[in-house]
C-alpha positions as CSV (number, residue, x, y, z in Angstrom):
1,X,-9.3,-2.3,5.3
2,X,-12.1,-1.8,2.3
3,X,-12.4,-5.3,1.9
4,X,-11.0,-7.8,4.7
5,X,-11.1,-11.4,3.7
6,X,-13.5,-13.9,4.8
7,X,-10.5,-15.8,6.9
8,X,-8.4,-12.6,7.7
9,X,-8.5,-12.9,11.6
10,X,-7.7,-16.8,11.3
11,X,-5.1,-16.0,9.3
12,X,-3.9,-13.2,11.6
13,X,-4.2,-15.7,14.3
14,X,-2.5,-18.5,12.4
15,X,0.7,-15.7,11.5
16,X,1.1,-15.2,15.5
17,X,0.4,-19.0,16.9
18,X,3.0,-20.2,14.2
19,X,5.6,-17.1,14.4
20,X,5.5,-17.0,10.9
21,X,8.1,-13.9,9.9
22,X,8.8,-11.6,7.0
23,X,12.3,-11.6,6.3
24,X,13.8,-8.3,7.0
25,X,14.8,-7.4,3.7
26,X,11.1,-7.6,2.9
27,X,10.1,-5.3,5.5
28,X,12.6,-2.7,4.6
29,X,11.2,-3.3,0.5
30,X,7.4,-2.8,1.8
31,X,7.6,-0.2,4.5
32,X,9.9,2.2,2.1
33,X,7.8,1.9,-1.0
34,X,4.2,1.1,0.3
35,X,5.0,4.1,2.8
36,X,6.4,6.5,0.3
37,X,3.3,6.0,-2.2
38,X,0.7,6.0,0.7
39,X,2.2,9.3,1.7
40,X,2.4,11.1,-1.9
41,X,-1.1,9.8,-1.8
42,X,-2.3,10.8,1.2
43,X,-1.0,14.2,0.9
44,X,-2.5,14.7,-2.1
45,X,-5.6,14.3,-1.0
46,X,-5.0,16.3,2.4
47,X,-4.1,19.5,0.9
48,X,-6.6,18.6,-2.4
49,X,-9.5,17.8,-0.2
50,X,-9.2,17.9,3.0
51,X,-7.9,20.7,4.0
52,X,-10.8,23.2,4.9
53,X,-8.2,26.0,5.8
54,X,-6.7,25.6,2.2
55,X,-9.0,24.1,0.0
56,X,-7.6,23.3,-3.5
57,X,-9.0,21.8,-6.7
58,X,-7.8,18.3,-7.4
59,X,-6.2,18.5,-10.6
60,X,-5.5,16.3,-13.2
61,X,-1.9,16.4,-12.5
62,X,-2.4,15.9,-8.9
63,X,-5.0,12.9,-9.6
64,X,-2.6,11.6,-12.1
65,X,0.9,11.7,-9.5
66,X,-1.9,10.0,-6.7
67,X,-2.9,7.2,-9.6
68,X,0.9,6.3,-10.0
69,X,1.6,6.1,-6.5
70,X,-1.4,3.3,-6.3
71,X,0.2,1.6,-9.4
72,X,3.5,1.6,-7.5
73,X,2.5,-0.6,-4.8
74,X,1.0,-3.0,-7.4
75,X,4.5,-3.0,-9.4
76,X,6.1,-3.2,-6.1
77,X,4.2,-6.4,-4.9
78,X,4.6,-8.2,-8.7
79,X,8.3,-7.4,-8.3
80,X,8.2,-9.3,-4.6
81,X,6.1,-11.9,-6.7
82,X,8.3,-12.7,-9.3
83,X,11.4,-12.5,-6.8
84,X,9.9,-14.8,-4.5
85,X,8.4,-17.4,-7.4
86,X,5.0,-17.4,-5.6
87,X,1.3,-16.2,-6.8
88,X,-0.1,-13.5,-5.3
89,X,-3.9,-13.8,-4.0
90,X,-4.6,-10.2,-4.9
């Protein structure tokens, strides 16, 4: 992760020691969307950038489609926000 949190393996600890669980409706939201838009965006820069067989130009189009992939997973955690009534820490 780019920027773990100061506490991240506490709280990774505290999630295990106390069983704490993610409904599975939750986990079916976050590992369809969050999946979907990591792959559109990691595909796009595989075949953009890191291809060496096939190198293309990132394109504005392409850029653009990888940008609103990002933004998905930001609309997708407010919706989970707002349906759950809780603040988000990021």
């Amino acid at each position: 992760m780019a920027n773990p949190l100061s506490n991240e393996d506490e709280l990774y600890e505290r999630i295990e020691k106390e069983k704490i669980d993610i409904h599975p409706i939750v986990w079916e939201l976050l590992t369809h969307h969050i999946g979907n838009d990591l792959s559109m965006i990691t595909m796009g820069l595989q075949t953009t950038l890191l291809d060496p067989d096939y190198p293309k130009p990132l394109t504005k189009e392409r850029a653009q489609k990888m940008f609103e992939s990002a933004l998905n997973i930001k609309k997708l955690m407010d919706r989970l926000k707002k349906a759950t009534g809780r603040e988000a820490k990021f």
